[in-house]
LOFI-343584 format. One record per residue: residue in three letters; z, y, x of N, C-alpha, C, O, CB in turn. Coordinates in steps of 0.05 Angstrom, whole numbers. Each point is the difference from the previous one (the first is absolute). Glycine has a CB too. Layout:
<sites>
{site ALA,{Z,Y,X},{Z,Y,X},{Z,Y,X},{Z,Y,X},{Z,Y,X}} ...
</sites>
This chain:
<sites>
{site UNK,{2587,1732,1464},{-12,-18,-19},{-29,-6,9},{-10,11,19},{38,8,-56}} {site UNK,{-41,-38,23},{-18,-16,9},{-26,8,-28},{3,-11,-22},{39,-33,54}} {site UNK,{-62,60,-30},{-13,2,-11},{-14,-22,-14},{-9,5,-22},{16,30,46}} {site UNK,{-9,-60,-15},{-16,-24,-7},{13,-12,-19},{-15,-15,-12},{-4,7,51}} {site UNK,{48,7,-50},{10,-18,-13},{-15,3,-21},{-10,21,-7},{50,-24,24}} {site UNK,{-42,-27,-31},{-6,-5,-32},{22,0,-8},{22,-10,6},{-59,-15,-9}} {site UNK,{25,41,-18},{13,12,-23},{11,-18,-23},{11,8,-21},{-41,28,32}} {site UNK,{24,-70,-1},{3,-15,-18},{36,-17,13},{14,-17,-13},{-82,14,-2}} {site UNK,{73,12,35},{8,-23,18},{29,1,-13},{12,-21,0},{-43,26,50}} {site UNK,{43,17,-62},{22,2,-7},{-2,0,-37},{-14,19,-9},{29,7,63}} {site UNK,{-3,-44,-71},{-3,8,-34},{5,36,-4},{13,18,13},{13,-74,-30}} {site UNK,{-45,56,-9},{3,27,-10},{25,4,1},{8,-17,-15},{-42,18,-12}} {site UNK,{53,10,34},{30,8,-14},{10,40,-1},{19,15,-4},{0,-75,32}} {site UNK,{-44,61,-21},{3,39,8},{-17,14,-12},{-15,-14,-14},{26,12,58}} {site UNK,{-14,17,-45},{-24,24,-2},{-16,5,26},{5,15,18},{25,10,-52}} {site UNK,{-48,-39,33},{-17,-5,27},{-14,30,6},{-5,10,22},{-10,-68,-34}} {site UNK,{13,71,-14},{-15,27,7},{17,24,3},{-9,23,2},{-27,-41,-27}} {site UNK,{63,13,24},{20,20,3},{19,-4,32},{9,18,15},{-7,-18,-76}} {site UNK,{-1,-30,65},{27,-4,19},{-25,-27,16},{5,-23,-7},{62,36,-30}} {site UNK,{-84,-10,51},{-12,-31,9},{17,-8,8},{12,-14,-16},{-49,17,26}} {site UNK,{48,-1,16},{17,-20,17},{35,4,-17},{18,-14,7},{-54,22,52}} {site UNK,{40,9,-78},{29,2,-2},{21,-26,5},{20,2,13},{-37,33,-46}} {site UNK,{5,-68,17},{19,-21,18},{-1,3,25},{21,4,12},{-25,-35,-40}} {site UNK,{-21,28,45},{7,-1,33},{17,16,6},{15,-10,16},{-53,-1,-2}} {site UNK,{44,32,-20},{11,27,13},{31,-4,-8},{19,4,16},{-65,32,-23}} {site UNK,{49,-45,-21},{33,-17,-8},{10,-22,30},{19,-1,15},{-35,-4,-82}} {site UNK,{-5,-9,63},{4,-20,20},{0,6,33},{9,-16,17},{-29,-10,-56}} {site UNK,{10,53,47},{3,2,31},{30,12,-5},{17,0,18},{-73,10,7}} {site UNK,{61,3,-54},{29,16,3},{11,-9,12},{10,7,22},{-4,7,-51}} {site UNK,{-4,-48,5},{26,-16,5},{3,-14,24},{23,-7,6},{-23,3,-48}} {site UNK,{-23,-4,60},{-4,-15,23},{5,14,19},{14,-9,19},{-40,-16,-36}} {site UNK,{13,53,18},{-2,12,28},{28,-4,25},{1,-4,24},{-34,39,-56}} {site UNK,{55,-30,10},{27,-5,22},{-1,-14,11},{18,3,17},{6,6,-32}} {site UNK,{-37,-34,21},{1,-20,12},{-12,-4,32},{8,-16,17},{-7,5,-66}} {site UNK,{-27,37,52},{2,7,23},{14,22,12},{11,20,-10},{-44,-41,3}} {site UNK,{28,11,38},{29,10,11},{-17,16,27},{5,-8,22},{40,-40,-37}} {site UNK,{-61,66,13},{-9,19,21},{16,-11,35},{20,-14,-1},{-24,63,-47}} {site UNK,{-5,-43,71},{-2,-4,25},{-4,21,20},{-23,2,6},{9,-39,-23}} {site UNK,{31,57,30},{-6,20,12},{23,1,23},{23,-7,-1},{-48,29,-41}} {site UNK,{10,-10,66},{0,-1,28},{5,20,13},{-6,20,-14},{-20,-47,10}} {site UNK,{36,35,28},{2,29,8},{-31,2,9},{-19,-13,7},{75,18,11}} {site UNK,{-47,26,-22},{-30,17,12},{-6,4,31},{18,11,13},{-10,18,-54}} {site UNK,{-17,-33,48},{-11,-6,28},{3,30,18},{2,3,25},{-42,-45,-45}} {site UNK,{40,61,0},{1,28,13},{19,20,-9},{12,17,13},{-56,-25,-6}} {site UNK,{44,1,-33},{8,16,-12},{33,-8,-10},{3,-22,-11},{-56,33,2}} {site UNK,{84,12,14},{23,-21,-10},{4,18,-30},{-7,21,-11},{37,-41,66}} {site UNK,{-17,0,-58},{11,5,-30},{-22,-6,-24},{0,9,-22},{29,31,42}} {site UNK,{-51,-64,-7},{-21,0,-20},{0,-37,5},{12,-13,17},{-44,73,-14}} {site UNK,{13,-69,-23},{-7,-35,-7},{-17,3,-10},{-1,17,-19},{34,-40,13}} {site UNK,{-58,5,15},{-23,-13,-9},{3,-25,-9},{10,-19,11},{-31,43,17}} {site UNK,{10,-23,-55},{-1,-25,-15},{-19,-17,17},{-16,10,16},{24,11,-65}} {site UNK,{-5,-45,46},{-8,-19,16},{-12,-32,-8},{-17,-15,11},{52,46,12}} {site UNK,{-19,-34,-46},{-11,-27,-3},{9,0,-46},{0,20,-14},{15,-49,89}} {site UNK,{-10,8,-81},{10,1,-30},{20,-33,1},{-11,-18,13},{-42,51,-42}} {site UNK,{71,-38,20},{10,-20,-13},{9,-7,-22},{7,18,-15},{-6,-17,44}} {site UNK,{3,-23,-35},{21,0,-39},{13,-37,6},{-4,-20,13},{-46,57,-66}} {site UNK,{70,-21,28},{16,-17,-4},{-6,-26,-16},{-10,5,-22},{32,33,29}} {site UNK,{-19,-69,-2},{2,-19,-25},{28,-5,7},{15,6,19},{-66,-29,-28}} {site UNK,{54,5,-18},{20,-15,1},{2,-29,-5},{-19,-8,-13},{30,47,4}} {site UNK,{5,-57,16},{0,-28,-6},{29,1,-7},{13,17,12},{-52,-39,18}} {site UNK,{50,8,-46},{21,-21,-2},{20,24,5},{20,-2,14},{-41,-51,4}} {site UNK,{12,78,-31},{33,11,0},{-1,22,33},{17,17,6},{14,-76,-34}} {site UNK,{-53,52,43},{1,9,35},{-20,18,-7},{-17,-2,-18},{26,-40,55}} {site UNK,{-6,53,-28},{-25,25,19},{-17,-3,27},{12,-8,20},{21,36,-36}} {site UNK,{-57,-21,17},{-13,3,16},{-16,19,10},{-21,-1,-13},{31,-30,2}} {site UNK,{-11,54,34},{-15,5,5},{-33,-5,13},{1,-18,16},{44,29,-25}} {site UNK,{-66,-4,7},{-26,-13,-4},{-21,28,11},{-6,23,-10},{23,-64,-40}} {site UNK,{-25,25,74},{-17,23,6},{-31,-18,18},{-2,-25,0},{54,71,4}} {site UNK,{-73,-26,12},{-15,-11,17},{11,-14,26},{25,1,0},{-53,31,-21}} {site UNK,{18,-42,37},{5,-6,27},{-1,16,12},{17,8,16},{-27,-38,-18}} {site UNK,{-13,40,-4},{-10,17,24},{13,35,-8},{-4,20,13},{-51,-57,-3}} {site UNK,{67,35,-27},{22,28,-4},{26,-4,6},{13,19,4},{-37,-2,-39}} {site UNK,{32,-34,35},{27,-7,12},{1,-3,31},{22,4,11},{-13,-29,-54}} {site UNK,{-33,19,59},{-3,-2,25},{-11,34,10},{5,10,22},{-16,-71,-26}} {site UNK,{-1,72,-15},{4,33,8},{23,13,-2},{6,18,16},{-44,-13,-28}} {site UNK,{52,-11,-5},{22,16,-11},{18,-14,31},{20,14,5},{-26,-8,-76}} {site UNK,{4,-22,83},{14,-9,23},{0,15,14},{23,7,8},{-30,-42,-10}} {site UNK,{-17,50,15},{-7,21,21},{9,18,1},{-1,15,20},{-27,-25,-17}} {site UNK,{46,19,-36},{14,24,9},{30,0,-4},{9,-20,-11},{-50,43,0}} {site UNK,{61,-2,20},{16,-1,16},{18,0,-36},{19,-14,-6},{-36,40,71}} {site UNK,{11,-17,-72},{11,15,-38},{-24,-20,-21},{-24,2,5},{35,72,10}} {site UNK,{-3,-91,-34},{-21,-5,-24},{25,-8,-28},{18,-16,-5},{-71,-9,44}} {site UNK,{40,47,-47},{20,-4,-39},{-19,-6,-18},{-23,8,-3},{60,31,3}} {site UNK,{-21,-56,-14},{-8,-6,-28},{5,31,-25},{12,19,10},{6,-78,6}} {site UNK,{-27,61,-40},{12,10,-12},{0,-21,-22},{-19,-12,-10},{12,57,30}} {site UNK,{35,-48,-26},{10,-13,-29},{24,8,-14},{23,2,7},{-42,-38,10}} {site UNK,{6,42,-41},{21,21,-18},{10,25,4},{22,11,1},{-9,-46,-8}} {site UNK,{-43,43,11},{-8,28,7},{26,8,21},{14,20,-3},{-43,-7,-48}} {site UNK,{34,-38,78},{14,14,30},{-15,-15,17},{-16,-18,-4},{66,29,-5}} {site UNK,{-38,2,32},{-17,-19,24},{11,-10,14},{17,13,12},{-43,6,-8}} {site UNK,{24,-45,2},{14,-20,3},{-13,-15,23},{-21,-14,-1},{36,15,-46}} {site UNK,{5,4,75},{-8,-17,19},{-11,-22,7},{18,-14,11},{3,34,-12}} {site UNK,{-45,-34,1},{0,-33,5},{-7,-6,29},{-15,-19,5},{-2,8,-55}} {site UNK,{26,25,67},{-5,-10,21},{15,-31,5},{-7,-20,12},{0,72,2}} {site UNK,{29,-47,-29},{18,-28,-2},{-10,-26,-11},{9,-22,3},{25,52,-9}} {site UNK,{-51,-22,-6},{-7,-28,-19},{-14,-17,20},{-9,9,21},{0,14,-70}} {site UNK,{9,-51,40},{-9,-29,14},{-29,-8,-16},{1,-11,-22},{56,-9,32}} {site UNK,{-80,24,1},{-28,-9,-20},{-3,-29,10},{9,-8,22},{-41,56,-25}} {site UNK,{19,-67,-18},{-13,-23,14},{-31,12,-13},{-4,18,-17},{49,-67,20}} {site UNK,{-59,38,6},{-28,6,2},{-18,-29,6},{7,-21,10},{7,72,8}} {site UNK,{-49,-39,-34},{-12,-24,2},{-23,22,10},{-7,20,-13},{26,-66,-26}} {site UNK,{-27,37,65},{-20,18,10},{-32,-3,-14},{-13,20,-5},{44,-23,52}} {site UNK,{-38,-16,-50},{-21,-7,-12},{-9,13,-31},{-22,7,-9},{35,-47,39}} {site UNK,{7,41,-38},{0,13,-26},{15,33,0},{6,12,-21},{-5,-67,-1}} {site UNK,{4,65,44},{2,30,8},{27,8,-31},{0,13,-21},{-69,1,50}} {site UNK,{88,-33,-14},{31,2,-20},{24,1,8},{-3,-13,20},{-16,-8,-44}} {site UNK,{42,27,23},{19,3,0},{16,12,-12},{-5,23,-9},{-9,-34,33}} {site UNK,{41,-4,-27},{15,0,-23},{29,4,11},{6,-14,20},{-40,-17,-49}} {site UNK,{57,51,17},{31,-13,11},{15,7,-26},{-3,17,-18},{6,-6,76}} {site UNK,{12,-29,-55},{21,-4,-16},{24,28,3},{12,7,21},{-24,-65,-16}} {site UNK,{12,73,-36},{20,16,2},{29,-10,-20},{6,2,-24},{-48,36,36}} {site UNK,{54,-49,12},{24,-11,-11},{25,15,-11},{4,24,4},{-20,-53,25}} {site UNK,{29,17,-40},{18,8,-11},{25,22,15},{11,19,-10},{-28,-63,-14}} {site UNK,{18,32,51},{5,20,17},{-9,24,9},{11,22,3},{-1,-53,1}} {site UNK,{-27,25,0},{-29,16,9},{6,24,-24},{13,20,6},{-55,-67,14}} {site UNK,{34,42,-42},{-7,17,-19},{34,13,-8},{1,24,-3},{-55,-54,-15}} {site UNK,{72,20,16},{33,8,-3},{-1,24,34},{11,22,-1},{21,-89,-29}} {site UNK,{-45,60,51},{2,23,22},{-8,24,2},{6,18,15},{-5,-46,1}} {site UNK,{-24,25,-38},{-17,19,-7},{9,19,-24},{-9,22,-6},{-26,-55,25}} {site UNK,{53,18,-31},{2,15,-34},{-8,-6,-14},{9,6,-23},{-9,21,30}} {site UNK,{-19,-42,-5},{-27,0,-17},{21,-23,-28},{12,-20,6},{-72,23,45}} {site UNK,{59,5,-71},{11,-13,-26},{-20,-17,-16},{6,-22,-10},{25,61,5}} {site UNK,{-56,-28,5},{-16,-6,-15},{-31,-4,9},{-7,18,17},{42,2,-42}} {site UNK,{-52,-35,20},{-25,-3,4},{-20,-9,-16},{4,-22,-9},{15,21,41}} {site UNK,{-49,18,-41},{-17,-9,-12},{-10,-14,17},{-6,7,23},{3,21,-53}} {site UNK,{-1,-55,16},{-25,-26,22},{-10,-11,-14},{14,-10,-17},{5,-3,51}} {site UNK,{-50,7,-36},{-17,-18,-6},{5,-38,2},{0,-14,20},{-25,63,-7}} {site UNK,{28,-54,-36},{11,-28,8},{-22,-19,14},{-23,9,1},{56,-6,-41}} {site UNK,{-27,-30,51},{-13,-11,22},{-28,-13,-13},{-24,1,5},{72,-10,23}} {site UNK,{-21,-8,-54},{-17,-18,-14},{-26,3,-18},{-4,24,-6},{46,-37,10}} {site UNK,{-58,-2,-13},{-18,10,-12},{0,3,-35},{11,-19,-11},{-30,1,56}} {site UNK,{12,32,-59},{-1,-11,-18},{-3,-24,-15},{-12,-19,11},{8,52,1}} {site UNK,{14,-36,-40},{-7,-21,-9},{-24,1,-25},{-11,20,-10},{61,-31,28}} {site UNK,{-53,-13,-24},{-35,-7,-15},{8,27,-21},{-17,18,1},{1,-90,-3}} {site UNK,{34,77,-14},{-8,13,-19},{0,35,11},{7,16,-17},{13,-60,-20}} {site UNK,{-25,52,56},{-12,21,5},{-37,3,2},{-12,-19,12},{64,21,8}} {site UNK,{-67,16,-29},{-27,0,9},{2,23,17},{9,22,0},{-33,-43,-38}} {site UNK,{6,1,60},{4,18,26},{-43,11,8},{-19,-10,13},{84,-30,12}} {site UNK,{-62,57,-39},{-30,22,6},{-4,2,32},{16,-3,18},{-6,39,-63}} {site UNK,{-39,-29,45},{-4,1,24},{0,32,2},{-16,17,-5},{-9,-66,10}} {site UNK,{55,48,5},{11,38,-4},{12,1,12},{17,-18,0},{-15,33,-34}} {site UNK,{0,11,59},{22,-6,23},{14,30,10},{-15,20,0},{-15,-69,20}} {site UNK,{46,52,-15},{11,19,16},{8,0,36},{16,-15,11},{-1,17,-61}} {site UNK,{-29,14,61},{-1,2,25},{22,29,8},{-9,22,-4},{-46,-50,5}} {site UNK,{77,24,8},{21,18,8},{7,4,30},{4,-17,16},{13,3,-59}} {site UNK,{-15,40,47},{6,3,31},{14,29,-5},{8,9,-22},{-52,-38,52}} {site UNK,{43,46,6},{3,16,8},{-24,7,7},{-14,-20,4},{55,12,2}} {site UNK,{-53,31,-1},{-23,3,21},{22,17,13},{18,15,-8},{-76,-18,-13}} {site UNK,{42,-7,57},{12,23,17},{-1,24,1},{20,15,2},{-24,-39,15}} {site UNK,{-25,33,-18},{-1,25,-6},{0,16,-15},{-11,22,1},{2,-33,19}} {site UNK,{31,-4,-47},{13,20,-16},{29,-1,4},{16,17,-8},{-50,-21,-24}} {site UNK,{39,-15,46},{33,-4,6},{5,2,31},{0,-18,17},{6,-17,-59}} {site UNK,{-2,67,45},{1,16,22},{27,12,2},{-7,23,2},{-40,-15,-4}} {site UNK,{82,-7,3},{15,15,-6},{3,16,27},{-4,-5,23},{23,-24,-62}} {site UNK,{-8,57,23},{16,13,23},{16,23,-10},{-5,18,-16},{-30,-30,49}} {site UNK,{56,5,-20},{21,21,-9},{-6,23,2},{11,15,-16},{19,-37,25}} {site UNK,{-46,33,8},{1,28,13},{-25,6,-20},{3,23,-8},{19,-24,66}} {site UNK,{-38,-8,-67},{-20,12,-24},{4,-9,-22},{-20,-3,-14},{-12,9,37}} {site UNK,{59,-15,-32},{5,-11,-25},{-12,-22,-18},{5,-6,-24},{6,45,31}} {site UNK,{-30,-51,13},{-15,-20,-11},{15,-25,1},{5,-10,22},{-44,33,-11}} {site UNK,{48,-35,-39},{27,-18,-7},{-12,-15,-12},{5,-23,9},{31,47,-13}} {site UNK,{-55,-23,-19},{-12,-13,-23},{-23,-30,20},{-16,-2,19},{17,63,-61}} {site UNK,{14,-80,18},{-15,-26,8},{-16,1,-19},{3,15,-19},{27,-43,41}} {site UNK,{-58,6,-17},{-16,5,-13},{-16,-28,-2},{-13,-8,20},{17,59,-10}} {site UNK,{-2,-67,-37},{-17,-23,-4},{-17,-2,-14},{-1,11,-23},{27,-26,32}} {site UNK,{-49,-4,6},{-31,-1,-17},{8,-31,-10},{10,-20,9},{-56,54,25}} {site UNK,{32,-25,-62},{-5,-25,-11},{-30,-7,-10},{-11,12,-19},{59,-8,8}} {site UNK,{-58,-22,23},{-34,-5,-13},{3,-17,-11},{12,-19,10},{-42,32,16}} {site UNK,{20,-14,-49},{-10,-23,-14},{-25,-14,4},{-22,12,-1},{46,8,-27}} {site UNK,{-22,-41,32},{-25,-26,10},{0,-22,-10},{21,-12,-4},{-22,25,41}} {site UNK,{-29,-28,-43},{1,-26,-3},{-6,-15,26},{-6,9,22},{-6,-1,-68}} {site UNK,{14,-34,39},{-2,-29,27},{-36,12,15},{-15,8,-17},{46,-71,-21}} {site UNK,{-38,64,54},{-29,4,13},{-7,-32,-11},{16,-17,-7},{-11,56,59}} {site UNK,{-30,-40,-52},{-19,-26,-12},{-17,2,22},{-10,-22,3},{9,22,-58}} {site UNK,{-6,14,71},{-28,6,26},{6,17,15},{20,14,-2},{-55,-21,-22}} {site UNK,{12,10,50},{8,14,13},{25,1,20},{9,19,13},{-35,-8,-46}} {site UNK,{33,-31,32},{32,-10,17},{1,10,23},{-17,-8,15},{21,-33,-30}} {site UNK,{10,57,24},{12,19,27},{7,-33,15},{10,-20,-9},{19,82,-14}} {site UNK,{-37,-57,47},{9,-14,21},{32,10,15},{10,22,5},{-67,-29,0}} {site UNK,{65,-16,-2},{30,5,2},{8,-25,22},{-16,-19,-1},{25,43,-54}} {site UNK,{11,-26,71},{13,-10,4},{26,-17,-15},{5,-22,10},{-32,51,16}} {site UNK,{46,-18,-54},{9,-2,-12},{-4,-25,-14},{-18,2,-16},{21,40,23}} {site UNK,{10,-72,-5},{-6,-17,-7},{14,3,-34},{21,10,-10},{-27,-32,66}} {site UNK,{-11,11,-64},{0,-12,-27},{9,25,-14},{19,0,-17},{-8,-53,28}} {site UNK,{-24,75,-4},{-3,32,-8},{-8,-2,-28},{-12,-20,-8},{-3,40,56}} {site UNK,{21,4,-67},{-4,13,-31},{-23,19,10},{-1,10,23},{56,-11,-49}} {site UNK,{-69,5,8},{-16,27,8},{-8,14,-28},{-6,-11,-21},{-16,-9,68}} {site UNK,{25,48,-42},{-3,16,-26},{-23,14,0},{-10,0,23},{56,5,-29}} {site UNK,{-62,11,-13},{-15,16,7},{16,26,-4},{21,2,-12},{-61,-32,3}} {site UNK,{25,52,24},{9,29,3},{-24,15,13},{-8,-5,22},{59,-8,-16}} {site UNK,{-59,26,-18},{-16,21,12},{1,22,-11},{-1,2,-25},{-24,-29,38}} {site UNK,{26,49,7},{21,22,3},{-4,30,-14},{13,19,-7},{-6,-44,51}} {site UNK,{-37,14,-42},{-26,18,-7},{4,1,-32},{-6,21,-11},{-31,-36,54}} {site UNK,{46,-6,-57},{-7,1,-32},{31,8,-7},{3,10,-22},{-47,-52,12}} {site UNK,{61,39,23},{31,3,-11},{9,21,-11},{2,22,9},{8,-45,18}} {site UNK,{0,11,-57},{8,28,-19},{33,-3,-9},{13,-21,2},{-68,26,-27}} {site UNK,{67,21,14},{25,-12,-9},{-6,-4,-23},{-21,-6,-12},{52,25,38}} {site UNK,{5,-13,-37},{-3,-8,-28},{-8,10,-19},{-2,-14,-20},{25,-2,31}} {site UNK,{-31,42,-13},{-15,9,-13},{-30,4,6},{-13,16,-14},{54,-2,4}} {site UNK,{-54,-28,28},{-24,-13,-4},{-7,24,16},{-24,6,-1},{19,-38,-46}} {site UNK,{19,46,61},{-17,17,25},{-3,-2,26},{19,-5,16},{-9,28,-40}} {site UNK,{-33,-21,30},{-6,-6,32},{24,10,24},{9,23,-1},{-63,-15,-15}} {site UNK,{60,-22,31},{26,10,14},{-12,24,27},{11,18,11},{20,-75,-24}} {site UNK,{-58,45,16},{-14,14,18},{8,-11,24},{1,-25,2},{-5,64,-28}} {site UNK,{14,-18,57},{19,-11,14},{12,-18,-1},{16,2,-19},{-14,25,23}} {site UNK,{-1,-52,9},{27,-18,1},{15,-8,17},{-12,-3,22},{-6,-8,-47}} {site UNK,{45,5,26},{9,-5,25},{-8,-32,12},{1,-21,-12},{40,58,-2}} {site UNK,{-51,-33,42},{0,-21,1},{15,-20,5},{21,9,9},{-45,11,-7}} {site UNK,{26,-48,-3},{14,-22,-13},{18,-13,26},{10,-22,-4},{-51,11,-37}} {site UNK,{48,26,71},{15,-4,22},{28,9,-24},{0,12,-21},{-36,0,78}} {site UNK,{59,-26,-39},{31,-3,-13},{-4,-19,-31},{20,-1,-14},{-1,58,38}} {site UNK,{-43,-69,-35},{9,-3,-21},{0,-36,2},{4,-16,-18},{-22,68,-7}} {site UNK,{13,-58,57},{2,-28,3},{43,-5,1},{18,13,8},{-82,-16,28}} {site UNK,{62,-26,-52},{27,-13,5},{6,14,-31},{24,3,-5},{-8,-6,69}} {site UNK,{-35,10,-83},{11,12,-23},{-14,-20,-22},{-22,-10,4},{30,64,14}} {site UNK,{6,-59,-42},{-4,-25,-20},{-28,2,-8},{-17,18,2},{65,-21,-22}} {site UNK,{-46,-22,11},{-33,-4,-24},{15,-9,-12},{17,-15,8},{-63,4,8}} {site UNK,{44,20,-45},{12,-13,-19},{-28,-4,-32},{-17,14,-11},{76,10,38}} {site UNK,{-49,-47,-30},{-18,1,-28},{9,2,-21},{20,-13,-6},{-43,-9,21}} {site UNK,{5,44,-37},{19,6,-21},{0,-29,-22},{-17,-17,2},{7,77,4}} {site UNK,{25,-59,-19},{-1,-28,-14},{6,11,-36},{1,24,-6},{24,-61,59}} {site UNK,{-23,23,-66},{12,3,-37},{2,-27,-9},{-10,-21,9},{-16,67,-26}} {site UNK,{44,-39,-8},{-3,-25,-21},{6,14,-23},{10,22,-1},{5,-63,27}} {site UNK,{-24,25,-52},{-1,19,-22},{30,-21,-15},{-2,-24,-4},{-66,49,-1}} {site UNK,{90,-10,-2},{22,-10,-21},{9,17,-14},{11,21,6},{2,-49,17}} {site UNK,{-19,14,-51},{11,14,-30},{-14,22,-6},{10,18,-14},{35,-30,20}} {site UNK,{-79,15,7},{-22,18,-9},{8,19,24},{-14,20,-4},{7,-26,-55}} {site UNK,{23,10,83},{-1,20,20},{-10,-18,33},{2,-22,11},{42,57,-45}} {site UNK,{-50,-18,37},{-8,1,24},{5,-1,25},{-20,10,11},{9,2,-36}} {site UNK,{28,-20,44},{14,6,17},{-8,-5,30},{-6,-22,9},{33,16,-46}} {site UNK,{-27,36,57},{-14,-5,19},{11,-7,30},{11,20,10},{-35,6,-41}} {site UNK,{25,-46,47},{8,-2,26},{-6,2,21},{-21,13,0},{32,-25,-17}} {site UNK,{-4,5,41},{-17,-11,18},{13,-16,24},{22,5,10},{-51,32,-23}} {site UNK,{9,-61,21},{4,-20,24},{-4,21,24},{-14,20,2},{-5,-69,-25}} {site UNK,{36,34,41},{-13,-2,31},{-31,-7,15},{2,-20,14},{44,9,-17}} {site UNK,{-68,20,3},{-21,-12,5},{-9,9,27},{-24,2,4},{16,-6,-52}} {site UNK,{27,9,70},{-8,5,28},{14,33,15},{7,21,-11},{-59,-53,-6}} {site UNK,{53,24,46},{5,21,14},{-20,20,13},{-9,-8,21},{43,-21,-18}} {site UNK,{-45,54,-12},{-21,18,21},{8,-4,21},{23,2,8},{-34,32,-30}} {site UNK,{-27,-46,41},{2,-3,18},{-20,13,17},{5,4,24},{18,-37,-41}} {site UNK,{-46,39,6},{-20,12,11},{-20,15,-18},{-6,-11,-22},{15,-22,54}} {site UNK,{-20,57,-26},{-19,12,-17},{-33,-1,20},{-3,9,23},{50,28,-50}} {site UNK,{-67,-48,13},{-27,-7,5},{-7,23,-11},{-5,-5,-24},{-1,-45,24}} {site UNK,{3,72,5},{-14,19,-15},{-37,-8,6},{-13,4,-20},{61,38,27}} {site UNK,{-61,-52,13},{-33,-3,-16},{5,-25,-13},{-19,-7,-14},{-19,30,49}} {site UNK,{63,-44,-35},{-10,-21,-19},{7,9,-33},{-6,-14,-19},{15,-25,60}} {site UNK,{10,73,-45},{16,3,-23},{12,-21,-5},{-6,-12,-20},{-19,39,3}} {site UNK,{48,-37,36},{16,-23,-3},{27,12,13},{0,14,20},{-41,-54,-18}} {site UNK,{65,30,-19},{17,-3,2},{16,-26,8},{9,-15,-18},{-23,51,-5}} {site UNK,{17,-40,51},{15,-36,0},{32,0,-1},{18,17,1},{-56,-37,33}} {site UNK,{37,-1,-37},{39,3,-1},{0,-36,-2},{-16,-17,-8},{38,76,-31}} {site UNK,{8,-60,53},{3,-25,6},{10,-2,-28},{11,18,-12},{-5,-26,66}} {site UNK,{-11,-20,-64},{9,-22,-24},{31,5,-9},{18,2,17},{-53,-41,4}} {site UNK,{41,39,-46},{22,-8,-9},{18,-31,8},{24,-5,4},{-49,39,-37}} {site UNK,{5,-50,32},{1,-25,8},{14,-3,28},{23,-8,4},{-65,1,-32}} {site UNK,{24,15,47},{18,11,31},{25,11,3},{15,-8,17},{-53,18,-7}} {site UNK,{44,14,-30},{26,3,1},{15,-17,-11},{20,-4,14},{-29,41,-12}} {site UNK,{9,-51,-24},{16,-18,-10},{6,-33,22},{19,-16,1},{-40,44,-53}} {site UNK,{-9,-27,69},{4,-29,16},{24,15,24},{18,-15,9},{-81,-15,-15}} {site UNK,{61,59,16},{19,6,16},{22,1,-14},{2,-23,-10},{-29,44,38}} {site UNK,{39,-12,-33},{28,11,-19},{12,-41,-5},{23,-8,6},{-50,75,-46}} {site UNK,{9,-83,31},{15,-24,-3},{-3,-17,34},{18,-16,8},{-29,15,-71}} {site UNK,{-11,6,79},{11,-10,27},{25,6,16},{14,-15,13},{-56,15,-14}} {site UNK,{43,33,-4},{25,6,23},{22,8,-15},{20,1,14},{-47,17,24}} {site UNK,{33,-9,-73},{20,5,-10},{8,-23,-17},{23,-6,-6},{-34,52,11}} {site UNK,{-9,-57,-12},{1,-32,-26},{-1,20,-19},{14,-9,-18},{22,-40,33}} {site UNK,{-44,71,-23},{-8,18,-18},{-10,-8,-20},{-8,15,-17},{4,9,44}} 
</sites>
């Protein structure tokens, strides 16, 4: 969590002095499935995988897509072994076909109907493509989801199995803009130093933010019907880079993924 949020950004609907974040924390529940962790053989060690990068799922029109960085799909190349995990198994993608937009540090493949019937896979949580519509209010409130690597270390032989995702909460940066390559880049603030959870305690240590590129930005969203409340969230970008002296988080555009997905799929 993000120590800076105002306290205003979301309506009263909780006990602010009992549960602060309790909606966000509903809302990473329901979302989190949607990323899909990235891990690699160990360079030394067998029977073990280093987490490596993060991806997640949207959907369009009924399809699936996988959705990650460029530049993690071009590492995950270098090695000889790279799995997904989805639906808590691990699941080969050396097979999969990416198209990619280098400029905006993206790539995307389609997990088809085949594809996913070879795998088993029955079912999938995915973030849809499209954006909301006018009657949602969309706060300047965001969720930043990954893997870090150096919590997502497995190995059979020390029983270390457990995956492990960070979720920070952030608003849009206004200043201070991290220099990037990343055309027509999102940028969040994050600084690492103030980050508390949800119960409003200093985390101290943190992992740092390697593996959590190619993992969603999503913005939380609501609309209020029949006196309740109801909370969602859009697609608002892929992690792409962490500026730690700018306390910036970049990630390529929602927008970018959607201009790819309709160039090479008509998505």
């Amino acid at each position: 969590m993000n120590s800076t949020l105002n306290d205003s950004i979301l309506p009263n609907m909780w006990d602010v002095s009992k549960e602060p974040f309790a909606p966000i924390d509903d809302v990473f529940q329901k979302w989190s499935d949607i990323v899909v962790p990235i891990y690699v053989e160990h360079m030394r060690a067998r029977n073990a995988m280093n987490g490596l990068g993060s991806s997640f799922i949207v959907q369009s029109a009924g399809r699936y897509f996988l959705v990650t960085a460029l530049h993690v799909a071009e590492d995950a190349r270098r090695f000889s072994f790279h799995f997904a995990n989805m639906n808590g198994a691990g699941i080969d993608i050396g097979g999969l076909s990416f198209v990619v937009s280098e400029p905006h540090d993206l790539a995307i493949a389609e997990l088809t109907h085949d594809w996913l019937n070879a795998h088993e896979i029955k079912c999938l949580k995915a973030v849809p493509i499209a954006e909301k519509d006018k009657t949602w209010i969309k706060p300047n409130l965001f969720l930043l989801l990954g893997y870090p690597g150096s919590k997502n270390k497995l190995s059979i032989a020390f029983g270390k199995l457990d995956r492990h995702i960070l979720s920070i909460t952030a608003e849009l940066k206004e200043a201070n803009f991290a220099k990037t390559k990343v055309v027509d880049a999102t940028q969040f603030d994050y600084d690492h130093k103030t980050t508390i959870n949800s119960q409003l305690i200093n985390l101290g240590g943190k992992p740092a933010l390697q593996g959590m590129s190619g993992g969603p930005a999503l913005q939380i969203v609501y609309k209020k019907s029949m006196g309740t409340i109801h909370l969602s969230v859009q697609l608002a970008g892929v992690l792409s880079e962490w500026r730690k002296a700018n306390r910036s988080v970049v990630a390529t555009s929602a927008q970018s993924v959607r201009n790819l997905l309709r160039t090479y799929y008509d998505a």
